[in-house]
C-alpha positions as CSV (number, residue, x, y, z in Angstrom):
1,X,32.6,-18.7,10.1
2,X,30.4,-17.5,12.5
3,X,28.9,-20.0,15.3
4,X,25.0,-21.0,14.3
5,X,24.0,-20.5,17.8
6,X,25.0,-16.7,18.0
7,X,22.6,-14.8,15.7
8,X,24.1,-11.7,16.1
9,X,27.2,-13.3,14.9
10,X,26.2,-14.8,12.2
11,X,24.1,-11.7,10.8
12,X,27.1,-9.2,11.7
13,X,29.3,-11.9,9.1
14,X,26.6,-11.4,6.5
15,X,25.9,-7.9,6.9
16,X,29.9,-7.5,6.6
17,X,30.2,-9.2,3.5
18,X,27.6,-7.9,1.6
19,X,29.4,-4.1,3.1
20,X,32.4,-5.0,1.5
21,X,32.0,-6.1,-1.4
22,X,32.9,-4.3,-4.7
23,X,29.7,-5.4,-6.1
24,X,27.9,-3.0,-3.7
25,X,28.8,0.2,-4.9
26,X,27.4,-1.0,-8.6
27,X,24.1,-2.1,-6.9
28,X,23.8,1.1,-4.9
29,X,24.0,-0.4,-1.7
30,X,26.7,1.1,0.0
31,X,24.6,3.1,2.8
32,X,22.2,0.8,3.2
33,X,24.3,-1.6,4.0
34,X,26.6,0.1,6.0
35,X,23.3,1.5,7.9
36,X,22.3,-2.3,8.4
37,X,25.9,-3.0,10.1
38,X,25.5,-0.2,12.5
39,X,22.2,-0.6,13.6
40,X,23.1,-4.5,14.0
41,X,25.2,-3.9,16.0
42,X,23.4,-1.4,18.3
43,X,20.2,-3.2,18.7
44,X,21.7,-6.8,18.9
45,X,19.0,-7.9,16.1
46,X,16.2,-7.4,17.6
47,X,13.2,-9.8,16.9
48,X,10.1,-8.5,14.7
49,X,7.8,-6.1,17.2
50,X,4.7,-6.2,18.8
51,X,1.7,-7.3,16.7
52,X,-1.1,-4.4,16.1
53,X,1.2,-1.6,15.6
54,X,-0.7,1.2,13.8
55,X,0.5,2.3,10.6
56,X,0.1,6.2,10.3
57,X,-1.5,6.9,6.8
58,X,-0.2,9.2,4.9
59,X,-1.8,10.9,2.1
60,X,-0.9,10.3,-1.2
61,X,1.1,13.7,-3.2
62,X,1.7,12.2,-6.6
63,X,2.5,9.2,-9.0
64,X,3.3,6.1,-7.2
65,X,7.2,4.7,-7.6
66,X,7.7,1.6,-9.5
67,X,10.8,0.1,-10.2
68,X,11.3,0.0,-14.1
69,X,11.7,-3.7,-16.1
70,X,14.9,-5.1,-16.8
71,X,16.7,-4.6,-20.2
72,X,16.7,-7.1,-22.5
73,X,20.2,-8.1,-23.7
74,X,18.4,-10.3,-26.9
75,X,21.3,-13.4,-25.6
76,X,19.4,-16.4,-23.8
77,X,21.9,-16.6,-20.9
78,X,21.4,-17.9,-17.8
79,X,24.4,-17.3,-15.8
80,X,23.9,-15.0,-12.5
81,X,25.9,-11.7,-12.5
82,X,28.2,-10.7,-10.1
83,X,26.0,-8.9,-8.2
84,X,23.8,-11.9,-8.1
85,X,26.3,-14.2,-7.5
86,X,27.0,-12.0,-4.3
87,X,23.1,-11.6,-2.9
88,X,22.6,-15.7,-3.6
89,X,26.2,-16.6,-1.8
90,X,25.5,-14.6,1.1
91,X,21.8,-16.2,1.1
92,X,23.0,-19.6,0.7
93,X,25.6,-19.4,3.6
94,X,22.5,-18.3,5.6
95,X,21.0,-21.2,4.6
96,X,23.4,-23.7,5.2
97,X,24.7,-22.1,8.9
98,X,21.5,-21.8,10.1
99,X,18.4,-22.7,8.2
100,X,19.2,-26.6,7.7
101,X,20.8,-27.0,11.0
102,X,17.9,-25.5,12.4
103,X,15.3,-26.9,10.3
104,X,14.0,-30.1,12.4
105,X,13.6,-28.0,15.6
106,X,11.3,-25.5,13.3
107,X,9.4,-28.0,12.1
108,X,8.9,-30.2,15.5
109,X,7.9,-26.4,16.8
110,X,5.6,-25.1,14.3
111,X,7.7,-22.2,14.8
112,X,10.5,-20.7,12.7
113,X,12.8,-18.2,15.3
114,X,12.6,-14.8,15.9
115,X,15.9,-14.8,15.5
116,X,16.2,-16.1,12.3
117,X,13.5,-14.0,11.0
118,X,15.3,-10.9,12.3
119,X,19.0,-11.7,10.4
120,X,16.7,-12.3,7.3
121,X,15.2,-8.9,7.7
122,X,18.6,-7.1,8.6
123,X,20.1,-8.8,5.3
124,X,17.3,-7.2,3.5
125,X,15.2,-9.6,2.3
126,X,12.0,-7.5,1.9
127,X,14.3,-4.8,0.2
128,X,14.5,-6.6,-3.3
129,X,11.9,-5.5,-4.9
130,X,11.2,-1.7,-3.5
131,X,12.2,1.2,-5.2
132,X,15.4,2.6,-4.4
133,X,13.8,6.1,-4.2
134,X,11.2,4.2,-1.2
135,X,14.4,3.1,0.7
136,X,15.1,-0.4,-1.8
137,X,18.0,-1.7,-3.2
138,X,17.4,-1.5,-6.6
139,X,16.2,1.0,-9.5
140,X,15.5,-1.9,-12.0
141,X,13.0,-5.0,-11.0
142,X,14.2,-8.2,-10.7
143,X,12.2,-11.7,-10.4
144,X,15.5,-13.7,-11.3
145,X,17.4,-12.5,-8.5
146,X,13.8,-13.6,-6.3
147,X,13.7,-16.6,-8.1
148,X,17.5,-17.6,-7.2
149,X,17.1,-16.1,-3.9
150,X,14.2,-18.5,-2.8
151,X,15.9,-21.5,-4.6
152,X,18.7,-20.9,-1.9
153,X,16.5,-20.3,1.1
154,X,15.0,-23.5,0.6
155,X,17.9,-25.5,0.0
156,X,18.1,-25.2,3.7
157,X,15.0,-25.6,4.3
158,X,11.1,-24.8,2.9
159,X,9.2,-24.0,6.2
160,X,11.6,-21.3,7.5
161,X,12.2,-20.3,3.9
162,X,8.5,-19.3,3.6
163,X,8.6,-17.1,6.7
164,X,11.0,-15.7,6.1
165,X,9.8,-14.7,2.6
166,X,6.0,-13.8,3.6
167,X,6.7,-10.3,4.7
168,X,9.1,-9.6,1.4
169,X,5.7,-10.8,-0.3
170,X,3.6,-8.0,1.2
171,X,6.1,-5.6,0.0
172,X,6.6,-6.6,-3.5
173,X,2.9,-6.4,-4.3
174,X,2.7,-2.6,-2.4
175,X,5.7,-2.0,-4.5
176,X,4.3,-3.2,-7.5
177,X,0.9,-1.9,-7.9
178,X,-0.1,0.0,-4.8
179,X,-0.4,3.8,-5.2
180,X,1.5,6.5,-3.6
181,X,-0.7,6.8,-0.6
182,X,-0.4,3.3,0.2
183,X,3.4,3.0,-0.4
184,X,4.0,6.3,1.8
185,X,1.6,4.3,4.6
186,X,3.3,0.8,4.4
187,X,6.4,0.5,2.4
188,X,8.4,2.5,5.5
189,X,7.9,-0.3,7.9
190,X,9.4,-3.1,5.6
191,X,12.4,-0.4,4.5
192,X,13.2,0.1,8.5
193,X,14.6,-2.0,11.5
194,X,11.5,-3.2,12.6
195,X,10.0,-5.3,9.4
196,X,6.4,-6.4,10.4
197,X,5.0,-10.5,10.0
198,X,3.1,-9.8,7.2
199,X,0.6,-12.3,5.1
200,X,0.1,-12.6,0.9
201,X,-3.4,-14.4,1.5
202,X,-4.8,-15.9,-1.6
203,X,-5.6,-19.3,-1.1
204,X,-8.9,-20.9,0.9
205,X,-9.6,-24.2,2.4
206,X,-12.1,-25.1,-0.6
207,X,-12.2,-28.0,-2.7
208,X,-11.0,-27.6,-5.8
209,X,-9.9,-23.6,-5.2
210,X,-9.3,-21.2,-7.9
211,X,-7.3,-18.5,-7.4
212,X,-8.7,-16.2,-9.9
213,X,-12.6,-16.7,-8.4
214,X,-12.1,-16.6,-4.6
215,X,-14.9,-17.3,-2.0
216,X,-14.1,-14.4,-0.2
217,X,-16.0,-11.4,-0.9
218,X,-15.6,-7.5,-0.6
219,X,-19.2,-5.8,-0.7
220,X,-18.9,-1.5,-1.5
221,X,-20.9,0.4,1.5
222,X,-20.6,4.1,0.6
223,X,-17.1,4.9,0.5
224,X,-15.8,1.7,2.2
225,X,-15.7,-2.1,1.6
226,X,-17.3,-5.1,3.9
227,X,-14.7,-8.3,3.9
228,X,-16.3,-11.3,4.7
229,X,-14.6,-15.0,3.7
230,X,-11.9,-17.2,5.3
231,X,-8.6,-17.5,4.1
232,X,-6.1,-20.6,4.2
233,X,-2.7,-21.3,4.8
234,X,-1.7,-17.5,5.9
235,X,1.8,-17.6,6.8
236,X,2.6,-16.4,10.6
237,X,-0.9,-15.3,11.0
238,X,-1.3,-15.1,14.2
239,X,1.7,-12.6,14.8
240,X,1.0,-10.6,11.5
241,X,0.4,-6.9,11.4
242,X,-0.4,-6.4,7.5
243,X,-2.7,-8.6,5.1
244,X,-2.8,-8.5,1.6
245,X,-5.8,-10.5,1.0
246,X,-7.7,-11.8,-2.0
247,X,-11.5,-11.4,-2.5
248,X,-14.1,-10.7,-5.2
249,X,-15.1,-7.2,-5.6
250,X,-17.7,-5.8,-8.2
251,X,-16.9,-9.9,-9.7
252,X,-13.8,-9.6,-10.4
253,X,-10.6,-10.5,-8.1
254,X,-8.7,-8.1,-6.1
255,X,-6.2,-7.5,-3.7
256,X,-7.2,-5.3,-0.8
257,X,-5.0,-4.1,2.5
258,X,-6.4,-5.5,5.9
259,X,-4.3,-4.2,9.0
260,X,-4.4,-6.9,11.7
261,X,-6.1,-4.6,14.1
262,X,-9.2,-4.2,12.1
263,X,-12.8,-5.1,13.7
264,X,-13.6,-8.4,12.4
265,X,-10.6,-10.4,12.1
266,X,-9.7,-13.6,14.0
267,X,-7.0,-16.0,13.2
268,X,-6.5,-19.6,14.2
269,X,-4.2,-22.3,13.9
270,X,-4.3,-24.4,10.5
271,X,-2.1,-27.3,11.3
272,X,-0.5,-28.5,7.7
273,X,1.3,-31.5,6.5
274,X,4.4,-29.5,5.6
275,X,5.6,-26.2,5.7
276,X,5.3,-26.0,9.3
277,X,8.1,-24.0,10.1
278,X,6.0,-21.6,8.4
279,X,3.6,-21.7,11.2
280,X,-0.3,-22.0,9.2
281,X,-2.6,-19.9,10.4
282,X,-6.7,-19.4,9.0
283,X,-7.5,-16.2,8.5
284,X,-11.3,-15.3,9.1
285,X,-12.7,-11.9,8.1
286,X,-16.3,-11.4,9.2
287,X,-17.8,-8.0,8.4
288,X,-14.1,-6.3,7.9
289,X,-14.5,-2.7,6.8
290,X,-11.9,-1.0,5.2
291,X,-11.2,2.3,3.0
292,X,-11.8,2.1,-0.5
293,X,-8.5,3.4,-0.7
294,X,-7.3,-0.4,0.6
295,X,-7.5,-1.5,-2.7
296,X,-4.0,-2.8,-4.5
297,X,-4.3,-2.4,-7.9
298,X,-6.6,-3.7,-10.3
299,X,-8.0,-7.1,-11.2
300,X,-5.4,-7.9,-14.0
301,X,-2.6,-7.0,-10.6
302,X,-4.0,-9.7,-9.3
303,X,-4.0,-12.2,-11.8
304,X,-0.1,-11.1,-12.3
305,X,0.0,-11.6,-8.6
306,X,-1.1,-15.3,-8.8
307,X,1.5,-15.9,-12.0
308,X,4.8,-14.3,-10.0
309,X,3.8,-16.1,-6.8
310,X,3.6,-19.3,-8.7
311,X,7.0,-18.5,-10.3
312,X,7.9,-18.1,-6.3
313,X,7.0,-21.2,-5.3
314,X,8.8,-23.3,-8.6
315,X,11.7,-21.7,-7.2
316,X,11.3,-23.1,-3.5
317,X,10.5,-26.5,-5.1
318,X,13.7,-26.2,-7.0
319,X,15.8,-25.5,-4.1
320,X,14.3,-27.8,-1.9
321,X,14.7,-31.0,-4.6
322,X,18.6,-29.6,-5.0
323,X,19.0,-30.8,-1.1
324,X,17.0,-34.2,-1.9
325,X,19.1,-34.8,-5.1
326,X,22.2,-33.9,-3.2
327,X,21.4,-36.0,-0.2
328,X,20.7,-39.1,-2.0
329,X,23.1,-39.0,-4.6
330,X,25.8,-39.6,-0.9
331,X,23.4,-42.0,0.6
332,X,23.3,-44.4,-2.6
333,X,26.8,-44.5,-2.5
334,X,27.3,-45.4,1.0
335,X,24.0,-47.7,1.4
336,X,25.3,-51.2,1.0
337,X,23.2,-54.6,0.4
338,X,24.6,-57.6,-0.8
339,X,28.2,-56.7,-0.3
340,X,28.2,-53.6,-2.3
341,X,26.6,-49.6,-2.3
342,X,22.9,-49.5,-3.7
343,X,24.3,-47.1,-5.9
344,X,25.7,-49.7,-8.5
345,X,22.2,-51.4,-9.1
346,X,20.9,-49.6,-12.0
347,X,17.4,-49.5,-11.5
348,X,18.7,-46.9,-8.0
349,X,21.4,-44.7,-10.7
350,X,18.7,-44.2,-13.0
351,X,16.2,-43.0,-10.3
352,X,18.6,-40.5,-9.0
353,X,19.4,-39.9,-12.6
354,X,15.9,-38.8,-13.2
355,X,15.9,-36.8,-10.4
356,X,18.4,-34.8,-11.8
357,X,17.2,-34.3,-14.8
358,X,13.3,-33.4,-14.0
359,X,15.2,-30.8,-11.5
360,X,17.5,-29.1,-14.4
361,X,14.5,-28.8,-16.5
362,X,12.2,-27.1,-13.8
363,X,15.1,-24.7,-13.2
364,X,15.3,-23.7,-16.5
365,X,11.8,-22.8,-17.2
366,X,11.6,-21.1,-13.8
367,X,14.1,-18.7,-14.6
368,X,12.8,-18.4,-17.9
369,X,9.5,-17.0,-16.9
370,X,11.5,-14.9,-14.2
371,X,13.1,-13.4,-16.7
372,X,10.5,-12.4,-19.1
373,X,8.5,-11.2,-16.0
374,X,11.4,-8.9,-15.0
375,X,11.1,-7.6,-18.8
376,X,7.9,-7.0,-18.7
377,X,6.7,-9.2,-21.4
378,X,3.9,-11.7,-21.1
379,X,5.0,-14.7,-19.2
380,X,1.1,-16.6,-18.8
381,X,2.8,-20.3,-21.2
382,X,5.8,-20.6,-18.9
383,X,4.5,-19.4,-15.5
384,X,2.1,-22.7,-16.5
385,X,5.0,-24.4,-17.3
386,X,6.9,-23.8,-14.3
387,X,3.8,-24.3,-12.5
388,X,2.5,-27.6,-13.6
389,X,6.6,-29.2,-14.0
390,X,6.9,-27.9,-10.2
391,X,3.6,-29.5,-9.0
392,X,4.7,-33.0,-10.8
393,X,8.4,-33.1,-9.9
394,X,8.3,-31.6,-6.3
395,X,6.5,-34.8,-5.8
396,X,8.0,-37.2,-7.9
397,X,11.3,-35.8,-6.3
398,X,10.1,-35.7,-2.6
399,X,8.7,-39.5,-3.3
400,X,12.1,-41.2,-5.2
401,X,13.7,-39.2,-2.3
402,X,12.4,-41.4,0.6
403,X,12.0,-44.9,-1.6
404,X,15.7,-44.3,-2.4
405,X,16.6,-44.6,1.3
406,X,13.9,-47.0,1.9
407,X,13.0,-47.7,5.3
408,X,15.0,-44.5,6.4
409,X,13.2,-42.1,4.0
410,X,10.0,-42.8,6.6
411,X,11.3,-42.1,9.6
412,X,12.8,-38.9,11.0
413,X,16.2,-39.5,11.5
414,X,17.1,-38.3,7.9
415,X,15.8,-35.0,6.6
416,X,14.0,-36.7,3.4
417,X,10.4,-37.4,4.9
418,X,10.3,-33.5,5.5
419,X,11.2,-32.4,2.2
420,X,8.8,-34.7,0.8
421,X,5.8,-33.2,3.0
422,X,7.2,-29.4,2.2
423,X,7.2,-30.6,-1.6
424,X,3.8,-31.7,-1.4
425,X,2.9,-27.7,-0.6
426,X,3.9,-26.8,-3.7
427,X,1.0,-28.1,-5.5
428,X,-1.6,-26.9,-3.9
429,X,-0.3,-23.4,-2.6
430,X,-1.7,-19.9,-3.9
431,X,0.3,-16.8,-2.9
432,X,2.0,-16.8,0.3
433,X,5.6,-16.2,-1.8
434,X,6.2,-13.1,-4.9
435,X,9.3,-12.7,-7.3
């Protein structure tokens, strides 16, 4: 196993299983992969470049690529295929060698590393969900394999789960619904060596926020569009290159492109509760133009935009509340009072019981919706689901977490009282994450 505290190690020993795995001739990932090894190699993993870098636009010659739905077998089945099975273990290992060990100094930091960031990007994180023919992975879309993908990450841990994520975001929605002039400008970037810190920017520091009727506005002026609002909770702000921001244009929601160096935007710190790994930033646009041609798809994109990112973030809940279940279910039996382990007093069993239990049926309706997404078909009852049994259990699971341990669960010598502030996020996030 490759030592934590070697990055180019330990992405080298991904890379290198992922290369030679049987799977990866089936996925189409042979070259790719084999590219990834090579230039790992060569550039030592590299962290993400310099902020600002100007993104050459390139003028659109035709019908933009998408990647076509999944096939529907007719059998409910939820187990992963091989090639899943393969993404997810390498994922996990990640995980568990380097995000959890890692995770305390991220949060103490407000920082997730470079490094780390980098090994996610050489593993091809933002690659998922681009068209093979645009330099992706795949020919067929798949919000399942996102799904069980950010279920892993964050099972190491949330905060550096969500950076590591936000630029894969970006991609997904260019890959999704932007047309071929935008794909040509942007999608080269996250299909290279150098991946840019890039922001899905949807939610604002507003009482009672609705996703679907944002404060920020976009105003037509001739052949252009004015940007003025402030967004919350953008993810590595203040190193990002790319936004993909939400605002109300012509009353109805949109997404719209805003390149870091535009005139008009300032970013500044938004210290959070959890999630702060992820390193918050507040994202203020005052008089931004940009191109009509900025636009990303049309207002029903959006709202499709605000149902996958909430599949997203039922995933990270889930994989988070696996390392809370897990981590309890040894502590209870190893806790002893009165002569014998807390985990024999029944009123403690059930509680981690329940845990359990809300957990398994949050997973389920998770990758349900994931997999009628990846279809095609209309997912709006159990993207609500998933959403509301997410928002409810990340916190019921976070808060049994730390009263199981008691007086432990409140201090910072066990990992619980984070994953109860990163659970928290879950309820009140919008965007940020995309299956």
């Amino acid at each position: 196993m490759a030592n934590r505290k070697d990055p180019m190690g330990i992405g080298l020993a991904v890379l290198n299983r992922i290369a030679s795995s049987p799977a990866i001739d089936r996925l189409g990932l042979r070259k790719a992969a084999e590219r990834a090894v090579y230039q790992g190699a060569k550039s030592g993993f590299q962290a993400v470049g310099t902020a600002n870098r100007t993104f050459k636009r390139v003028k659109g010659t035709g019908k933009a690529r998408r990647q076509s739905s999944a096939s529907d077998s007719g059998l409910f089945d939820l187990t992963p295929t091989e090639d899943q099975e393969m993404i997810v273990g390498v994922v996990r290992e990640f995980a568990a060698e380097v995000l959890r060990p890692g995770a305390d100094e991220a949060d103490g930091a407000d920082l997730t590393p470079k490094e780390v960031l980098a090994q996610t990007s050489e593993f091809g994180l933002t690659l998922l969900n681009v068209p093979e023919e645009l330099g992706g992975l795949s020919e067929e879309r798949s919000a399942v394999t996102g799904v069980l993908v950010s279920e892993a990450l964050a099972e190491g841990d949330m905060g550096q789960a969500v950076a590591c994520l936000a630029p894969a975001a970006v991609a997904t929605a260019i890959s999704l619904w932007g047309s071929d002039e935008q794909q040509q400008t942007y999608l080269p970037a996250f299909t290279g060596d150098d991946v840019p810190a890039a922001a899905l920017a949807l939610s604002e520091p507003a009482a009672l926020f609705d996703p679907l009727s944002p404060g920020t506005t976009a105003t037509r002026q001739g052949d252009a569009i004015v940007l003025d609002g402030i967004k919350s909770a953008v993810i590595r702000g203040t190193e990002a290159e790319l936004f993909v921001v939400g605002a109300l244009l012509d009353g109805e929601p949109r997404l719209i492109i805003v390149e870091s160096g535009a005139t008009g935007v300032s970013l500044a710190e938004d210290p959070s509760m959890g999630l702060r790994a992820a390193s918050l930033t507040r994202l203020k646009l005052d008089g931004v133009t940009v191109p009509e041609s900025a636009v990303l798809g049309t207002s029903e994109d959006y709202r499709e935009c605000v149902r996958l990112s909430r599949i997203a973030w039922a995933g990270l809940a889930v994989g988070t509340g696996k390392a809370v279940l897990d981590y309890v279910k040894e502590y209870v039996k190893t806790r002893e009072a009165f002569g014998e382990p807390i985990a024999h007093r029944q009123s403690v069993a059930f509680m981690v019981a329940n845990i359990a239990i809300e957990l398994e049926g949050l997973r389920l309706v998770t990758l349900k919706a994931a997999s009628r997404a990846e279809q095609g078909r209309d997912a709006s009852r159990e993207v609500a689901l998933a959403r509301r049994l997410a928002a409810d259990y990340g916190m019921k699971i976070g808060t049994d977490g730390v009263q199981l341990l008691g007086g432990h669960g409140f201090v910072k010598e066990h990992p619980v009282e984070r994953w109860y502030r990163d659970l928290r996020a879950v309820a009140v996030m919008e965007g940020v994450v995309l299956v």
